[in-house]
C-alpha positions as CSV (number, residue, x, y, z in Angstrom):
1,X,-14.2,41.3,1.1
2,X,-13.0,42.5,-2.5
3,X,-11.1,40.6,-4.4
4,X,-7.4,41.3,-5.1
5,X,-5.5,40.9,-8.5
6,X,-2.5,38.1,-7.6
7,X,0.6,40.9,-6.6
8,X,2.8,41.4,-9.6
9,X,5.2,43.3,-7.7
10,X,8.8,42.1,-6.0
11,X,9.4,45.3,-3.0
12,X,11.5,48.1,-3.3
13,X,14.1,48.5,-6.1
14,X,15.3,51.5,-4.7
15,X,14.6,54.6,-3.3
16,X,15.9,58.0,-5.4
17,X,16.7,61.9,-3.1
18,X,17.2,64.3,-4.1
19,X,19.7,66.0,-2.4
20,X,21.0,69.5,-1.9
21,X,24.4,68.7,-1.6
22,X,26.3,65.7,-3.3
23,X,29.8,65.5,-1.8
24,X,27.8,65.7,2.1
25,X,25.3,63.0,1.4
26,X,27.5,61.2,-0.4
27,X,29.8,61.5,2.4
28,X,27.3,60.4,5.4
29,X,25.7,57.6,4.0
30,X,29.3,56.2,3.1
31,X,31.5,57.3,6.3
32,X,29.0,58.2,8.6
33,X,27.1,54.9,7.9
34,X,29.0,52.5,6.2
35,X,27.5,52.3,3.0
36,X,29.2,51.6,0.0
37,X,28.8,53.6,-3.0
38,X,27.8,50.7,-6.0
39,X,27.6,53.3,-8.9
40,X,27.9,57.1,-10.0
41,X,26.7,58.8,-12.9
42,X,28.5,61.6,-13.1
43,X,26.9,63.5,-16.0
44,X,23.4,63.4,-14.0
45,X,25.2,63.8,-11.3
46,X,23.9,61.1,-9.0
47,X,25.4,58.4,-7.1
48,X,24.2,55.1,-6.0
49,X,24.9,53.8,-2.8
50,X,23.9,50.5,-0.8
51,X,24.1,49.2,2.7
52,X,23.7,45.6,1.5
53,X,19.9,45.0,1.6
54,X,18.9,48.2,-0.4
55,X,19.8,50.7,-2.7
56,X,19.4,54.7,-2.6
57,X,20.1,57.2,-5.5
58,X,21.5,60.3,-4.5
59,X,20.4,62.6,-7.3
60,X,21.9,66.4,-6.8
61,X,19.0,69.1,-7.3
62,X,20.5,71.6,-10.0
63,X,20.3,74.7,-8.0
64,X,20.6,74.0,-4.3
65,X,20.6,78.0,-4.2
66,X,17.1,78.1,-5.4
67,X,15.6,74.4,-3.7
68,X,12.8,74.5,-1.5
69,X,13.0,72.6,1.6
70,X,10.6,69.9,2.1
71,X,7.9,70.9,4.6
72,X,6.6,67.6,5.8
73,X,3.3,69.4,7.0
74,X,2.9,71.4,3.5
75,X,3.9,69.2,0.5
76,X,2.8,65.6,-0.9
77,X,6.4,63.7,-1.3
78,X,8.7,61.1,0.9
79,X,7.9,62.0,4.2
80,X,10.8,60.1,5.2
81,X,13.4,57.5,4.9
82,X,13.1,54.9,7.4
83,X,16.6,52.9,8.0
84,X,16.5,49.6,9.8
85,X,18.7,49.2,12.4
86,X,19.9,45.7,13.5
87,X,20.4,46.2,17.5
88,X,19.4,48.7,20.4
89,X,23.4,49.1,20.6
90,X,24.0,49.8,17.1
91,X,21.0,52.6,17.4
92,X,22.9,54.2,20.5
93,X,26.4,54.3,18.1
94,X,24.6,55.9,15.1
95,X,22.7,58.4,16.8
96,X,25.9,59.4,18.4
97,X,27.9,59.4,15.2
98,X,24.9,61.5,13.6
99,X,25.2,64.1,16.6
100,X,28.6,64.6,15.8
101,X,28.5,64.6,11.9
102,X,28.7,68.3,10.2
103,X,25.4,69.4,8.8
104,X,23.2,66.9,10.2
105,X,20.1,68.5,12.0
106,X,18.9,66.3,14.8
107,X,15.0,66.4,15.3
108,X,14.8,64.5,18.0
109,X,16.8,61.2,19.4
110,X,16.8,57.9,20.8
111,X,12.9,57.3,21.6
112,X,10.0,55.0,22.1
113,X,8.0,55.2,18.8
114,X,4.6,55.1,19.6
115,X,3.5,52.3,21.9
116,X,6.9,50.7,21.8
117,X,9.0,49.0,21.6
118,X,10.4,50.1,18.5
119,X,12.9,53.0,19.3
120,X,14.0,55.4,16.6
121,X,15.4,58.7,15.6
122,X,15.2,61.3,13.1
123,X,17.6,63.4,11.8
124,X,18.4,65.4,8.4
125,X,21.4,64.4,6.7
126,X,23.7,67.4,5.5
127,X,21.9,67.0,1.5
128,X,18.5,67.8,3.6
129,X,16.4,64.4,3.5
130,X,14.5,63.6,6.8
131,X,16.0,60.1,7.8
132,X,14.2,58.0,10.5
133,X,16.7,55.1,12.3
134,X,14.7,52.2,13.8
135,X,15.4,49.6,15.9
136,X,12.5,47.1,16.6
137,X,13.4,44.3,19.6
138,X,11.0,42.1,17.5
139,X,12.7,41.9,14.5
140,X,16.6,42.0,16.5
141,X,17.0,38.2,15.8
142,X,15.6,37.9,12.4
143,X,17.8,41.1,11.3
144,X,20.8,39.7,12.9
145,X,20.4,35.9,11.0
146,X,20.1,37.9,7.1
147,X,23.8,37.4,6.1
């Protein structure tokens, strides 16, 4: 077995999209799912928004005209964002809520991911990022004891 330097890194500081749209992404991460935003910088323009156990930078592409969609097949890039999601319920009530919400493309709902018995869906959000929402039964208790 090799051996590994001691890890000098502490997880995820954040994760940055960029986005298509601002205002819309803006918009669903904050009504659509409760986020709140924790900073803006207006002259990038970006804005910073947090669910409580993360962060994500919203960076706006400078000509949404001219972007090119990510191709998840074709391009080397984030794939994804995967969003935990505390209960089976709480899954249920987002997916609906992201049904509903203008400008979100649905790629598929509610379903067992793999195996199981994780459950998850993917949708993208109006600025164009593929978001995956998760809900694993194994984790439900830990999740729900995090203040």
């Amino acid at each position: 077995m090799p051996d590994y330097p001691e890890v000098s890194t502490y997880g995820i500081d954040h994760v940055g999209l960029s986005v298509g749209d601002l205002e819309s992404t803006l918009g669903f991460f904050c009504d659509g799912l409760g986020w709140r935003l924790v900073g803006e910088r207006k002259d990038y323009p970006a804005a910073f928004v947090s669910d409580g156990h993360g962060v994500v930078t919203l960076w706006q592409v400078e000509s949404p005209g001219a972007a090119i969609a990510f191709d998840r097949r074709a391009n080397v890039g984030l794939h994804h964002l995967a969003i935990a999601v505390v209960d089976h319920a709480g899954l249920e009530a987002l997916y609906e809520r992201a049904l509903s919400w203008p400008g979100v493309v649905v790629e598929f709902g509610p379903q067992v991911s793999g195996g199981g018995p994780k459950i998850h869906f993917i949708v993208r959000e109006p600025g164009g990022v593929r978001l995956e929402f998760a809900f694993d039964p194994r984790l439900e208790a830990a999740r729900k004891s995090k203040p």
